[in-house]
Structure formats: C-alpha cells, structure tokens
gemmi code that builds the backbone of each chain (N, CA, C; Angstrom):
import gemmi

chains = {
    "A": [
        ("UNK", (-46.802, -37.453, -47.817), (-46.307, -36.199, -47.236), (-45.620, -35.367, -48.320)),
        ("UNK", (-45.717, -34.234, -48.474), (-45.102, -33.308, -49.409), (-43.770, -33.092, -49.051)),
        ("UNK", (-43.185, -33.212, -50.172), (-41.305, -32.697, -49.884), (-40.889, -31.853, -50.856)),
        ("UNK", (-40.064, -31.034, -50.257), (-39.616, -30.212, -51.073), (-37.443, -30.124, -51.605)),
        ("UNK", (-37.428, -29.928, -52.501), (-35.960, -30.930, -52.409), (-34.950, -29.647, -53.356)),
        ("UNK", (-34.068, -29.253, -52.793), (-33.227, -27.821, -53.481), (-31.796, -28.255, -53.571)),
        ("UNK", (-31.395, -29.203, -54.866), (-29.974, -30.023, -54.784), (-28.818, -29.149, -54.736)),
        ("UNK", (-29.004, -27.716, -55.002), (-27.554, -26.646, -55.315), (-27.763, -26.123, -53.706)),
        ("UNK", (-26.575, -25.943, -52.953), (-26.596, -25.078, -51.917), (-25.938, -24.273, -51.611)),
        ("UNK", (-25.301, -24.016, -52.764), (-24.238, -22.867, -53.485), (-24.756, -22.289, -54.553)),
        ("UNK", (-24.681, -21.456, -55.494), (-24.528, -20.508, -56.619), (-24.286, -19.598, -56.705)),
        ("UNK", (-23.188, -18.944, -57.544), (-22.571, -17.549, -57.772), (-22.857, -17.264, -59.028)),
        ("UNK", (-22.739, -15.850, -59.042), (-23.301, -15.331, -60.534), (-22.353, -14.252, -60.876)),
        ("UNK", (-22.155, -13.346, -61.987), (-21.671, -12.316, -62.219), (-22.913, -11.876, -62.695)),
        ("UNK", (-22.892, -10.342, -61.992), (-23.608, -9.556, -62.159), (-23.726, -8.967, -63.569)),
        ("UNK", (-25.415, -9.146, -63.889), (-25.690, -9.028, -65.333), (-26.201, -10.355, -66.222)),
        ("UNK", (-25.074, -11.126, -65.197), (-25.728, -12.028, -65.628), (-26.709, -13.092, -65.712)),
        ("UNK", (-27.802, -14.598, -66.009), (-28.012, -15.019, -65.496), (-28.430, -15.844, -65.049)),
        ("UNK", (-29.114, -16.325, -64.370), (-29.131, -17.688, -63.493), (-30.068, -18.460, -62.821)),
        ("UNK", (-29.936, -19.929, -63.121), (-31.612, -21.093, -63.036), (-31.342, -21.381, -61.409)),
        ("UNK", (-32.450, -21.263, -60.432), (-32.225, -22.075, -59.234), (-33.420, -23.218, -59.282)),
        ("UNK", (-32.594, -24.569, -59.359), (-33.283, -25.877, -58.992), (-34.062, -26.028, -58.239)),
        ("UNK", (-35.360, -27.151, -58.440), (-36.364, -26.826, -56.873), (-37.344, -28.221, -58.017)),
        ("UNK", (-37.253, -29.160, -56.631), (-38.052, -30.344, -57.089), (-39.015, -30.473, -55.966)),
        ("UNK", (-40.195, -31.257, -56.102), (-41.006, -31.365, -55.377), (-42.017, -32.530, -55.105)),
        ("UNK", (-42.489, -32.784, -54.497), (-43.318, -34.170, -54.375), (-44.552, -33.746, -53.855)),
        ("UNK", (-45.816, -34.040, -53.853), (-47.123, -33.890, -53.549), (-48.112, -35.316, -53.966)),
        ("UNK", (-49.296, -35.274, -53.371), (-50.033, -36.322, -53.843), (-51.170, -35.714, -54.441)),
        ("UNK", (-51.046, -34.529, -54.365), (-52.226, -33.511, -54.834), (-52.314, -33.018, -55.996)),
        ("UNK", (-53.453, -32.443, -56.444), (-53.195, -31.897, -57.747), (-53.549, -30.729, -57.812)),
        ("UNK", (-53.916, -30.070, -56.770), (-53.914, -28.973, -56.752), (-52.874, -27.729, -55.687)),
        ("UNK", (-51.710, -26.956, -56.006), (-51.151, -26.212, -54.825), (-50.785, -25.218, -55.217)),
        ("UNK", (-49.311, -24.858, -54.206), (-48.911, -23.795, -54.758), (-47.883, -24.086, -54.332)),
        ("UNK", (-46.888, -22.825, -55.536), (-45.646, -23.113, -55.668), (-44.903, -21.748, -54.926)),
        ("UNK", (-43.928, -21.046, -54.214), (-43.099, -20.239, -53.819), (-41.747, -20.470, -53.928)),
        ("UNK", (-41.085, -19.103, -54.674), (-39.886, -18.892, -54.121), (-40.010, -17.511, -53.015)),
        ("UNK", (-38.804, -17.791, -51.846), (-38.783, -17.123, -51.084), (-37.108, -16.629, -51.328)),
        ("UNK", (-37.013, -15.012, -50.592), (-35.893, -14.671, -50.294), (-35.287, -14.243, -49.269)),
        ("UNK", (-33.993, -14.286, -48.718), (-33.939, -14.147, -47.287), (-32.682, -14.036, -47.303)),
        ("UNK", (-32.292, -12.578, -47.660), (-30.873, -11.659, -47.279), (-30.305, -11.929, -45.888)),
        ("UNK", (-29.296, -11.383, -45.687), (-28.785, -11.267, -44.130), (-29.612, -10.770, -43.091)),
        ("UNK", (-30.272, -10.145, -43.567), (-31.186, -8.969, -42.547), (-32.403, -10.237, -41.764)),
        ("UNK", (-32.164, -11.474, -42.492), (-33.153, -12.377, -41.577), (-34.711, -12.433, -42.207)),
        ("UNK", (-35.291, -11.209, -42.947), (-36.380, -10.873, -43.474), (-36.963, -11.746, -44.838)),
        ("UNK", (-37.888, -12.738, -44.593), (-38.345, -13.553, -45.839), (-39.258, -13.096, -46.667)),
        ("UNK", (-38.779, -12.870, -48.218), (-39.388, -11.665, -48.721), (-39.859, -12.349, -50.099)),
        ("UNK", (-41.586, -12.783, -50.172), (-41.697, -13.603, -51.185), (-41.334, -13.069, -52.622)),
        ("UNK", (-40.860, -13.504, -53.770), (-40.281, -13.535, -54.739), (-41.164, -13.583, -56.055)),
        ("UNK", (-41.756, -14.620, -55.999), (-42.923, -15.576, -56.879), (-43.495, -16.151, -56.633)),
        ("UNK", (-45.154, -16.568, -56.993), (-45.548, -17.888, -56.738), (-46.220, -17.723, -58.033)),
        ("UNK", (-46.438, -19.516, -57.758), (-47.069, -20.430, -59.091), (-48.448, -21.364, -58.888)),
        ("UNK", (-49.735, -20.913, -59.126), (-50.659, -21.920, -59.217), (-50.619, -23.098, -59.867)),
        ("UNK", (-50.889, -24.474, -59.437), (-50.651, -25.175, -60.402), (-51.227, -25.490, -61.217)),
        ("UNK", (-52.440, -25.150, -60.797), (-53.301, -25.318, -61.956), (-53.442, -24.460, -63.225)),
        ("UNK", (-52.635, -23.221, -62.930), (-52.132, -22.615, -64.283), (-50.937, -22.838, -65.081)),
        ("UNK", (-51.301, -23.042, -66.154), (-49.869, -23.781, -67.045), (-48.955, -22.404, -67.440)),
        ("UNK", (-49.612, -21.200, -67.542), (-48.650, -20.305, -67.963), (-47.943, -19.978, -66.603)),
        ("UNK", (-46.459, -19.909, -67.213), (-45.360, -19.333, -66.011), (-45.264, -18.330, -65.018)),
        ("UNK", (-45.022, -18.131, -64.267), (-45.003, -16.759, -63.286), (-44.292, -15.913, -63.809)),
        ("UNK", (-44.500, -14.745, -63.900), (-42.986, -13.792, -64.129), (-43.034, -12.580, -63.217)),
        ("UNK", (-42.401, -11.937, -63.176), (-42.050, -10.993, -61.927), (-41.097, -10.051, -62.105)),
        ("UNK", (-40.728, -9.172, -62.947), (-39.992, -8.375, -63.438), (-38.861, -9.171, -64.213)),
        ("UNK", (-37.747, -9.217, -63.468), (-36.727, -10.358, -63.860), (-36.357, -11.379, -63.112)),
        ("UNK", (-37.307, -11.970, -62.185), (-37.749, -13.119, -62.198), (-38.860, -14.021, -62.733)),
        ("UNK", (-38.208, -15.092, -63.118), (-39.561, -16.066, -63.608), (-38.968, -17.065, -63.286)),
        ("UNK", (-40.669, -18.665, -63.192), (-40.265, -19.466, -63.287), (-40.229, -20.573, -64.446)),
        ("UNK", (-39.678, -21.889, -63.971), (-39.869, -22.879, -65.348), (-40.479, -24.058, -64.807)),
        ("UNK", (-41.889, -23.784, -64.412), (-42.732, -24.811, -63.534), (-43.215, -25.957, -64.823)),
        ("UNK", (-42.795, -27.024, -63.990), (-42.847, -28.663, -65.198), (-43.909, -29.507, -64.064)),
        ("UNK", (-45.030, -29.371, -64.144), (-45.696, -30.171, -63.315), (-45.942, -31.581, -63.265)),
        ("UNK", (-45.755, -31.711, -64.719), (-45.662, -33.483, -64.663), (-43.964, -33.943, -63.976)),
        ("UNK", (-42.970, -33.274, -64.364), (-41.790, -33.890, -63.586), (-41.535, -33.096, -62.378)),
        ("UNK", (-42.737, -32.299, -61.916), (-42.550, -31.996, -60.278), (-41.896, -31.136, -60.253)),
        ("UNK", (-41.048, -29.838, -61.218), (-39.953, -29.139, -61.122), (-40.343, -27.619, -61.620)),
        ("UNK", (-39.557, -27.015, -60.590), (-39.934, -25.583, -59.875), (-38.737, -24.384, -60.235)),
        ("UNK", (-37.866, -24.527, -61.252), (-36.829, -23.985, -61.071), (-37.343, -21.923, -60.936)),
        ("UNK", (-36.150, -21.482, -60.536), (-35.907, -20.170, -60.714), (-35.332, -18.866, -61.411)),
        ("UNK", (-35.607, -18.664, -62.288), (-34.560, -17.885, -63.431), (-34.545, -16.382, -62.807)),
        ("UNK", (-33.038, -15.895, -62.729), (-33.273, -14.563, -62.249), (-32.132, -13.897, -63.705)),
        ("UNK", (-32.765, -12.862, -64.076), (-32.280, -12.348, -65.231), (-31.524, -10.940, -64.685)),
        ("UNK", (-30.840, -10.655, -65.701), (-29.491, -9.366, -65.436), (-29.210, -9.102, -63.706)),
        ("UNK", (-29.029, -10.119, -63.263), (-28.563, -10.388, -61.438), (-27.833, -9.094, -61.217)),
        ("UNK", (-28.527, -8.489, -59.861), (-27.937, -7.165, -59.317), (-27.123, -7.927, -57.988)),
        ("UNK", (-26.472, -7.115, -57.443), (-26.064, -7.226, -55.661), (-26.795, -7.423, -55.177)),
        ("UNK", (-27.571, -6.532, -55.407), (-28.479, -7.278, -54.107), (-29.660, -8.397, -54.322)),
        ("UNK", (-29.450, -9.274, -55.270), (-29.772, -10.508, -55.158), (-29.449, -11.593, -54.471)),
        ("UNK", (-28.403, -11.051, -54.351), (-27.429, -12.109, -52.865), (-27.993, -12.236, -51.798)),
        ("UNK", (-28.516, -13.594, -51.268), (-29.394, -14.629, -50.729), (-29.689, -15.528, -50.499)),
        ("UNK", (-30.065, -15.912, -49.162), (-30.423, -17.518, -49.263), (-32.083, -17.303, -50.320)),
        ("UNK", (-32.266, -18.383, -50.844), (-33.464, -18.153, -51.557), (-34.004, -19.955, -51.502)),
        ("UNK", (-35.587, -19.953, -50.903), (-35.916, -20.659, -50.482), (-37.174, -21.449, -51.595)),
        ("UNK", (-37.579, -22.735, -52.093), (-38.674, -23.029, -52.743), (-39.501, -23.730, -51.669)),
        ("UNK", (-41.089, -23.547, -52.033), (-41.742, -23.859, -50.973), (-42.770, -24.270, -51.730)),
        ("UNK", (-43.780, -25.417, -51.246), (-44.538, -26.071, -51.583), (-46.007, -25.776, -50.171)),
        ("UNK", (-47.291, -25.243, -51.261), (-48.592, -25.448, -49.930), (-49.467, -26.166, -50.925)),
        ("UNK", (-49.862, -27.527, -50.320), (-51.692, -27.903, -50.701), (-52.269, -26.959, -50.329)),
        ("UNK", (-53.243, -27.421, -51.325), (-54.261, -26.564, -51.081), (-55.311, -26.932, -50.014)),
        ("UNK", (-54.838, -28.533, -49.582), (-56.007, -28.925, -48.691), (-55.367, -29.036, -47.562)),
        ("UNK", (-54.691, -28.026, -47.217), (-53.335, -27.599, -45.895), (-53.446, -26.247, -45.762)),
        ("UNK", (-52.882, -26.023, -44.486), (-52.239, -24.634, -44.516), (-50.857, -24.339, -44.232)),
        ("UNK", (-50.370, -25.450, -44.144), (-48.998, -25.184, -43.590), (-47.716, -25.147, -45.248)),
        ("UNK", (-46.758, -24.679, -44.809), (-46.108, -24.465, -46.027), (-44.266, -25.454, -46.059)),
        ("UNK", (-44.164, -25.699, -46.561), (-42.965, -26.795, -46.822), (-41.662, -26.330, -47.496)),
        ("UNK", (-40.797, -25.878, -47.039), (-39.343, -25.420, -47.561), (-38.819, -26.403, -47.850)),
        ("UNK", (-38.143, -25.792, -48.744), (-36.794, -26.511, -49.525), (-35.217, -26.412, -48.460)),
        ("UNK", (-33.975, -26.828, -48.794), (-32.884, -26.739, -47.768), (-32.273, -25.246, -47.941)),
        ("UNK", (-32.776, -24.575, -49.420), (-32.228, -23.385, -49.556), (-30.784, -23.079, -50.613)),
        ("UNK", (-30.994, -22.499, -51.350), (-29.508, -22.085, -52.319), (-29.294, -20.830, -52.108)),
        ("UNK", (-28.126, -20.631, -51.082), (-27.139, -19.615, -51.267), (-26.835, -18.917, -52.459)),
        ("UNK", (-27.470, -18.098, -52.822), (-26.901, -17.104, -53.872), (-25.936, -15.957, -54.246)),
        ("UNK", (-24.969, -15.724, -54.387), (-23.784, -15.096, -54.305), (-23.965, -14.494, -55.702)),
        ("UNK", (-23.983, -12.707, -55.994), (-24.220, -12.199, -57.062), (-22.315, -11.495, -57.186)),
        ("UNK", (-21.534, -11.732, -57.890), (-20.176, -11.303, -58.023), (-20.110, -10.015, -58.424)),
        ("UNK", (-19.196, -8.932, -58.167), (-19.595, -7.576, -59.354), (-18.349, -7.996, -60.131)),
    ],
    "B": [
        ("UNK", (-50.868, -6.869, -48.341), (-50.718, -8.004, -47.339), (-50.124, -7.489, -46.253)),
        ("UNK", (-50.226, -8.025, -45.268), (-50.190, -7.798, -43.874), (-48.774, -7.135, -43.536)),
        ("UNK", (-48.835, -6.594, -42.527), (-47.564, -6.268, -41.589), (-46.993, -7.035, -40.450)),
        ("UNK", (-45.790, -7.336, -40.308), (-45.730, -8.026, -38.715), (-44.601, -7.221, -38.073)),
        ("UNK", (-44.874, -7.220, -37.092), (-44.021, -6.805, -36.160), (-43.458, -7.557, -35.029)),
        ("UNK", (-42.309, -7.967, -35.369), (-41.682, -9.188, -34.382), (-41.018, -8.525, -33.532)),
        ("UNK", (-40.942, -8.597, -32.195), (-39.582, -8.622, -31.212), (-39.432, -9.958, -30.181)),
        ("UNK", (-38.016, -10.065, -29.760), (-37.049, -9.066, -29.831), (-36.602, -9.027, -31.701)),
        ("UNK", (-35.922, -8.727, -31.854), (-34.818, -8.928, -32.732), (-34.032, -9.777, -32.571)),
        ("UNK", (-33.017, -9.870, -31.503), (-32.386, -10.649, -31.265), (-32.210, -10.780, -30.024)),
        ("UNK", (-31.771, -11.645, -28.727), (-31.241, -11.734, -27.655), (-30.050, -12.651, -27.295)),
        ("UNK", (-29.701, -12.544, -26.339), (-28.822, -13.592, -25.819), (-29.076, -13.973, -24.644)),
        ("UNK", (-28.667, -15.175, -24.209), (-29.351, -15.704, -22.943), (-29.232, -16.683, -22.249)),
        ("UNK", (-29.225, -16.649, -20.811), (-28.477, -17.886, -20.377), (-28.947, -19.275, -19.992)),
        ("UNK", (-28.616, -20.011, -20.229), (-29.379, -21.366, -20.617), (-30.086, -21.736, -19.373)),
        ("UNK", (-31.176, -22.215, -19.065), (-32.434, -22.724, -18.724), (-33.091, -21.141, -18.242)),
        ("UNK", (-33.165, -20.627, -18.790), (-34.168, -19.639, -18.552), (-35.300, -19.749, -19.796)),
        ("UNK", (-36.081, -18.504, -19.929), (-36.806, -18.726, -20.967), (-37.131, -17.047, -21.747)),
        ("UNK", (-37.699, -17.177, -23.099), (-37.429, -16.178, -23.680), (-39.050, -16.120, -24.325)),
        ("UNK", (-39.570, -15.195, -24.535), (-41.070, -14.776, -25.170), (-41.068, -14.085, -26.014)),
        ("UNK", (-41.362, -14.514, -27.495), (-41.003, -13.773, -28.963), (-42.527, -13.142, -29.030)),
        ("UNK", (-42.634, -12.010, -28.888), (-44.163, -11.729, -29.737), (-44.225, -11.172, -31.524)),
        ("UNK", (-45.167, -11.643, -31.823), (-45.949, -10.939, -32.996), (-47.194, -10.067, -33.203)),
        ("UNK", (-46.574, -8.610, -33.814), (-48.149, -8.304, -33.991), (-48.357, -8.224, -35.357)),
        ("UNK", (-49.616, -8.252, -35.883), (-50.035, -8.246, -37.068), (-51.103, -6.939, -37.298)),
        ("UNK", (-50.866, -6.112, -38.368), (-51.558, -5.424, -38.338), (-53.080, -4.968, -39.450)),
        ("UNK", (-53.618, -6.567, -38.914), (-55.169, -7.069, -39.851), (-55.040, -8.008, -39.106)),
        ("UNK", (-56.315, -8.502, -38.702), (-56.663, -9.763, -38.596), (-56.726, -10.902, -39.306)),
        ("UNK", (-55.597, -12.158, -38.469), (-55.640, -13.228, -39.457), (-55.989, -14.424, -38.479)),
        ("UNK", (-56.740, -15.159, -39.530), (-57.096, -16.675, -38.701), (-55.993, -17.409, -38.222)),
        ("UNK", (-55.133, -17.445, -38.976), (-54.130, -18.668, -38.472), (-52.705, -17.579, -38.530)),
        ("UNK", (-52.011, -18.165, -37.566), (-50.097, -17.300, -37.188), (-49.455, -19.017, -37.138)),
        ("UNK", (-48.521, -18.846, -37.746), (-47.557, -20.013, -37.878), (-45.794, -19.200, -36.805)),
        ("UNK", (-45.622, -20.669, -36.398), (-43.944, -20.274, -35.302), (-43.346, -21.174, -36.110)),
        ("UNK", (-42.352, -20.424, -36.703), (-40.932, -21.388, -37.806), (-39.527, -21.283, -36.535)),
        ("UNK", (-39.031, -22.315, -36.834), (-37.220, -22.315, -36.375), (-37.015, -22.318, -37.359)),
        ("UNK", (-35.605, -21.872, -37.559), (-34.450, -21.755, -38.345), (-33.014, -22.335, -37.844)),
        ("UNK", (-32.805, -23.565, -37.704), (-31.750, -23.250, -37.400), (-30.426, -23.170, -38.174)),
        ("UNK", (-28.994, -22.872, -37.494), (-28.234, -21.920, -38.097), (-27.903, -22.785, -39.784)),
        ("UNK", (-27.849, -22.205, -40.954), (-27.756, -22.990, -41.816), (-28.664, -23.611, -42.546)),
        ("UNK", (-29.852, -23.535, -41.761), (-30.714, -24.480, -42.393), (-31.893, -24.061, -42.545)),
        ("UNK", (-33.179, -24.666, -43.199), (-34.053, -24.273, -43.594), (-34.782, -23.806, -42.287)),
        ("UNK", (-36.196, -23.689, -42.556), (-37.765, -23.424, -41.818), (-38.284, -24.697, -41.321)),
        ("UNK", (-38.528, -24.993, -40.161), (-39.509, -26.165, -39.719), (-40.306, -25.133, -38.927)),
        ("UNK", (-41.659, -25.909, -39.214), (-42.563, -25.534, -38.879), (-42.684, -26.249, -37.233)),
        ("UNK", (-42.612, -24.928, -36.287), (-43.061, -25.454, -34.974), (-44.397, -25.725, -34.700)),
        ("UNK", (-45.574, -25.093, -35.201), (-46.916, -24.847, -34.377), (-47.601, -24.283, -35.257)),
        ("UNK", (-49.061, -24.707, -35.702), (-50.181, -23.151, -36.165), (-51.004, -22.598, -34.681)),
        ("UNK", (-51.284, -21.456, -35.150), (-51.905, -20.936, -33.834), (-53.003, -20.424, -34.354)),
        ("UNK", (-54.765, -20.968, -33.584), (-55.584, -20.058, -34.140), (-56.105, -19.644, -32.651)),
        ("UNK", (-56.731, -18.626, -33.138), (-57.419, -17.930, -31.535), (-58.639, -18.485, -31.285)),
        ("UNK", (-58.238, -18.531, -30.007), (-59.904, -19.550, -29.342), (-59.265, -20.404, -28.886)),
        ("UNK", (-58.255, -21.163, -29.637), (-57.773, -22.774, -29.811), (-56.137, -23.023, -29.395)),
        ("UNK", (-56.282, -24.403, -28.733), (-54.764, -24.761, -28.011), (-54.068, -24.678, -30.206)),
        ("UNK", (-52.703, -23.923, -30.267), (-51.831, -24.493, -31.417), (-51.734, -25.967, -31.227)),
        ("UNK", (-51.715, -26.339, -32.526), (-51.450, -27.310, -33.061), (-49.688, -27.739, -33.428)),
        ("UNK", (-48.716, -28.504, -32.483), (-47.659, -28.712, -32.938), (-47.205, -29.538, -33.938)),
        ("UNK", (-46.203, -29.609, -34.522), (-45.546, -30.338, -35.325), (-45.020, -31.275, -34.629)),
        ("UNK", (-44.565, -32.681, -35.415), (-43.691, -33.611, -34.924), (-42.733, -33.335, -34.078)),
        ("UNK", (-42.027, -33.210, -33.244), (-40.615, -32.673, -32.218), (-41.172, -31.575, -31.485)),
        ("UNK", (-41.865, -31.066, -31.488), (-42.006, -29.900, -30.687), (-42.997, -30.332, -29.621)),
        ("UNK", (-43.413, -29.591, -28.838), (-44.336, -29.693, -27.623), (-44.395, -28.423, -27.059)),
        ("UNK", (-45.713, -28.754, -26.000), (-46.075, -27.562, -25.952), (-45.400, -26.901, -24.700)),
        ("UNK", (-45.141, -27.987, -23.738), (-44.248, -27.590, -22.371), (-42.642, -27.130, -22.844)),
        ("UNK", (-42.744, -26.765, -23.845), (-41.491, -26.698, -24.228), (-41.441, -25.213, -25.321)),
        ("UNK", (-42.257, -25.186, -25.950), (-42.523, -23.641, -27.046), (-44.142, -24.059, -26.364)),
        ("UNK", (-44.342, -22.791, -25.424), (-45.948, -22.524, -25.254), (-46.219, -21.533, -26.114)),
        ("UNK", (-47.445, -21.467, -26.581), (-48.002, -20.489, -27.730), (-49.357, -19.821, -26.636)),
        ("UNK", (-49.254, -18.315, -27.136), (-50.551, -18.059, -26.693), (-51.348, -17.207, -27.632)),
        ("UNK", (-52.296, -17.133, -28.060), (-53.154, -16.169, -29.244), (-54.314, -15.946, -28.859)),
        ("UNK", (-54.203, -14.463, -27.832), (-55.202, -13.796, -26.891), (-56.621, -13.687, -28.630)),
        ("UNK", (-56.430, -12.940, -29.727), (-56.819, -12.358, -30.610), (-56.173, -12.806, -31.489)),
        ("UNK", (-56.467, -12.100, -32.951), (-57.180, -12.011, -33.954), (-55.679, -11.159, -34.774)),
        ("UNK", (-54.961, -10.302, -33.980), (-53.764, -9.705, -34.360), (-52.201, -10.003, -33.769)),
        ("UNK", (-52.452, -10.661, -32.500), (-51.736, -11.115, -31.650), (-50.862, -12.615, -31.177)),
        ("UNK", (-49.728, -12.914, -31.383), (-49.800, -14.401, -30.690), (-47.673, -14.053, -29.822)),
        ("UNK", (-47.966, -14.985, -28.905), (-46.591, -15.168, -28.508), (-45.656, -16.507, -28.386)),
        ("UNK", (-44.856, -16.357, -28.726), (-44.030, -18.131, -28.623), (-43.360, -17.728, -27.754)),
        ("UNK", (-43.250, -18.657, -26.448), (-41.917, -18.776, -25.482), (-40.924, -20.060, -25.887)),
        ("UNK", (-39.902, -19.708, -25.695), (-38.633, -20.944, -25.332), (-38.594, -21.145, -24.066)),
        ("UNK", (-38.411, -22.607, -23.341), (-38.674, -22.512, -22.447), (-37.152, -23.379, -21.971)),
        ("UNK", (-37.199, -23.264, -20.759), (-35.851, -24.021, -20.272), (-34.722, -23.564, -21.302)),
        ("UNK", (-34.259, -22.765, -22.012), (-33.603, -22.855, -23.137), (-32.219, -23.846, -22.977)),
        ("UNK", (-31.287, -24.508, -23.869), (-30.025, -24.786, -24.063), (-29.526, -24.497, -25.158)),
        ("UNK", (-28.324, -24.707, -25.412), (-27.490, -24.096, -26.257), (-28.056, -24.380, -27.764)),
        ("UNK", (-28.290, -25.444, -27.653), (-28.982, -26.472, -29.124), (-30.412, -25.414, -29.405)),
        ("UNK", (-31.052, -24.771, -28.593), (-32.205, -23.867, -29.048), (-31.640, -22.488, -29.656)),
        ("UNK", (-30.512, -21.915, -29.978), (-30.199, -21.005, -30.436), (-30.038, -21.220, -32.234)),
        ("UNK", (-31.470, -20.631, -32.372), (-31.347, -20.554, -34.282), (-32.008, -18.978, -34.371)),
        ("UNK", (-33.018, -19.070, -35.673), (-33.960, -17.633, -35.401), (-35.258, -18.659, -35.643)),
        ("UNK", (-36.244, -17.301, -34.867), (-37.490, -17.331, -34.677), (-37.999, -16.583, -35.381)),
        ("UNK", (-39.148, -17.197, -36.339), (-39.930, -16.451, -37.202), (-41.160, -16.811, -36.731)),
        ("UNK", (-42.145, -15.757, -37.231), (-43.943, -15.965, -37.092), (-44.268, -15.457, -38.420)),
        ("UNK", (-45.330, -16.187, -38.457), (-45.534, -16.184, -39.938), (-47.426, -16.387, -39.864)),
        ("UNK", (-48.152, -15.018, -41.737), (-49.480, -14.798, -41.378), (-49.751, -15.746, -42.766)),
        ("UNK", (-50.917, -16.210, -43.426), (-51.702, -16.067, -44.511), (-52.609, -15.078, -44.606)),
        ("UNK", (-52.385, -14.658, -45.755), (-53.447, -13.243, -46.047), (-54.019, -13.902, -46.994)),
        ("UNK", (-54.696, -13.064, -48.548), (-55.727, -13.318, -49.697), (-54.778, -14.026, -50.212)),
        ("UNK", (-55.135, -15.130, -51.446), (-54.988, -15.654, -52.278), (-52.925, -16.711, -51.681)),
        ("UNK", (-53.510, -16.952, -50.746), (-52.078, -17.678, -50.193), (-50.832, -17.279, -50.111)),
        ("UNK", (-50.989, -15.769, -50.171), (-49.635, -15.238, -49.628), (-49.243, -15.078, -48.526)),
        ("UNK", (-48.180, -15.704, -47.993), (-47.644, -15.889, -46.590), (-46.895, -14.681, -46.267)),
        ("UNK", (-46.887, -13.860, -45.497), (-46.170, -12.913, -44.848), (-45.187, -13.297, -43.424)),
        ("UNK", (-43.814, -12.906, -43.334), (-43.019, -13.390, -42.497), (-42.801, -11.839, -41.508)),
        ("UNK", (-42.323, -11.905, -40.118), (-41.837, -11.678, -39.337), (-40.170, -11.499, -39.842)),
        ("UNK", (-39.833, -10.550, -39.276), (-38.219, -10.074, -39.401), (-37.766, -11.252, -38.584)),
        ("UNK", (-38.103, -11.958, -37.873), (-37.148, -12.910, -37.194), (-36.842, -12.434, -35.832)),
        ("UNK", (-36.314, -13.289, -35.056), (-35.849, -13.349, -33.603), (-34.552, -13.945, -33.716)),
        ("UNK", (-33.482, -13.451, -33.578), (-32.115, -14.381, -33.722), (-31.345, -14.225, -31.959)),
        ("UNK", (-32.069, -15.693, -31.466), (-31.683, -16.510, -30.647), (-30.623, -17.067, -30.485)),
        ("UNK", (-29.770, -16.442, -29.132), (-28.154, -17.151, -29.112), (-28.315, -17.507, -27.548)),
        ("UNK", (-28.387, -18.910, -27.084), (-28.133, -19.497, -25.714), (-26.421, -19.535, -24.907)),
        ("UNK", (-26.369, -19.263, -24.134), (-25.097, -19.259, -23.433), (-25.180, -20.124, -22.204)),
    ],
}
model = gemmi.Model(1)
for chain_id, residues in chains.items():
    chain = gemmi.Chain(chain_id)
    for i, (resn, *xyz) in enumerate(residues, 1):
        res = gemmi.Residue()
        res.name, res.seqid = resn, gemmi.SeqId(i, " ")
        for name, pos in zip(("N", "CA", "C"), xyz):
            atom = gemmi.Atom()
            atom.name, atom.element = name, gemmi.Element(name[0])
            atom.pos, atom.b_iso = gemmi.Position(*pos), 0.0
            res.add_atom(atom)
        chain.add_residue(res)
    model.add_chain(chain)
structure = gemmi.Structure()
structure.add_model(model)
structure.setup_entities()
C-alpha cells in the first residue's frame, strides 16, 4: 500500500526568506507521481508542483521547486523569497500510475512571518 | 484544467438529518473522487465515482451512509446521511483531467449540532 509520511506539522518562515518542506514516501511501484498541494484558509486545494518519477530532473515552478531523491523515497519542498501569502496548510501526495486514487501526507502548517 | 463548482459552502445542521453536497464540473470527466477532511487533518478518500457505475468506497465508508450519485459525465452528488456530531469536517470533490492533474472543489465545511 502506498504511504505518504510529512514529519513537520509546524513551520514558520520570515518573509524573504527560505524554506525546505519534508515529504517521505513509500510505493511498490516504479512508476508515479509526485504532488505538492496548497490549502489556505479559504478551504481551496490549489496544486503547487508535481514530479514524474520517471524524470530525474527536478520540478520548478517559479519559486517553488522540488528535491525529489527517488532511491530514498524523498519529496521535499523548497519555497524561495516566502511571501504572506504562502501561509498554508501544504499537502504531499503520492498517485501510481496503476491507480487513480491519490494519497496525502498529514500536512505542514506553514506560517510566513513579516 | 477543469472547473468545479461545489455547494453548499458550508452548512450547519442538526444531527440525524442528512445533507447533499453537489459538484459540477465544467468538461467531462471519467472519474469524480469524495474526500473528508477532518478538522486538522488530512484528505481520506471516501469513494470514486464513475457514471454508469455504483462508486467504489474506501475502507470505513459505506454506501448507506455517504450515497453517491453520478447521473453524467459533469455531475455527481455525495449525501451525509443520518449525520452526528463526529461527521462535521469539510467535504471536497475532486476531478482528473490531462496528464494527472487533479482539480479540487472549494469544499463543503460541515458543522453537526
């Protein structure tokens, strides 16, 4: 069974500055995909990034990227010069490819400071 | 990628009654997924829903309990049924579009009384 595992359930940042979110994962597959998700107060899950795994080069996304390690299963999140409104639960998520259903992490609270 | 349009937004409500979240989508998608949230905590997956076909639940859930219906192709509804206090989290529906991007629903934020 796939798991998805997010050990920080806190993080604060000062704005500008910035900051790795943890994200481990388990699969028996070798082929999936990787997501971060975001999800402000407003309730609205607003995808972030994703990562093929079968591509070794990183995702990037303006000033997000990730630091996908597929042999040690690890998914982290780098968000660079952190605004306000980065402040969020922010979710990692795991899909096979021989699935359709998608697998969350417990979620890291993100708190951007001014 | 797709649009959804969830209501309610939110309700409140008094326990053993029941509550009907719809989704619309605006493209046709094969499969609509029903997430809980509850308060604090991540996404479990309640159900996939394809049209034609009874959803498929997850472990804990049932169907006399969250009925799903998916008349079409743009359409599906989740009820709570009997509600109690312990069923108050949010309700999301959720699409796959091209290349495995999942699109979410604003949510339903469910409070039992």
């Amino acid at each position: 069974a796939q798991t998805v595992t997010q050990s920080q359930p806190e993080m604060s940042v000062q704005e500008a500055e910035t900051v790795t979110l943890s994200c481990t994962y388990d699969t028996s597959e070798n082929n999936y995909y990787l997501f971060w998700y975001k999800q402000p107060p407003s309730r609205q899950m607003i995808l972030v990034i994703r990562q093929e795994a079968y591509k070794q080069q990183n995702a990037t996304e303006n000033r997000f990227s990730v630091n996908f390690q597929k042999a040690a299963k690890s998914f982290s999140l780098k968000i660079s010069d952190s605004q306000l409104g980065d402040t969020a639960m922010y979710f990692c998520a795991l899909k096979e490819t021989s699935g359709s259903r998608l697998t969350f992490g417990e979620g890291t609270q993100l708190t951007v400071n001014p | 990628s797709a649009v959804i349009s969830q209501k309610p937004s939110r309700d409140i409500c008094q326990r053993g009654t029941s509550l009907t979240i719809q989704c619309q989508v605006d493209s046709q998608v094969t499969m609509m997924f029903w997430y809980r949230q509850q308060p604090g905590q991540s996404l479990t997956l309640i159900a996939t829903a394809n049209q034609g076909s009874e959803a498929t639940y997850e472990s804990g859930f049932v169907i006399d309990k969250f009925p799903i219906s998916r008349p079409n192709l743009t359409f599906s509804t989740l009820t709570v049924s009997n509600m109690s206090p312990e069923d108050s989290s949010i309700y999301l529906c959720s699409v796959v579009t091209d290349n495995y991007g999942y699109t979410f629903g604003s949510g339903t934020r469910l409070t039992v009384v």
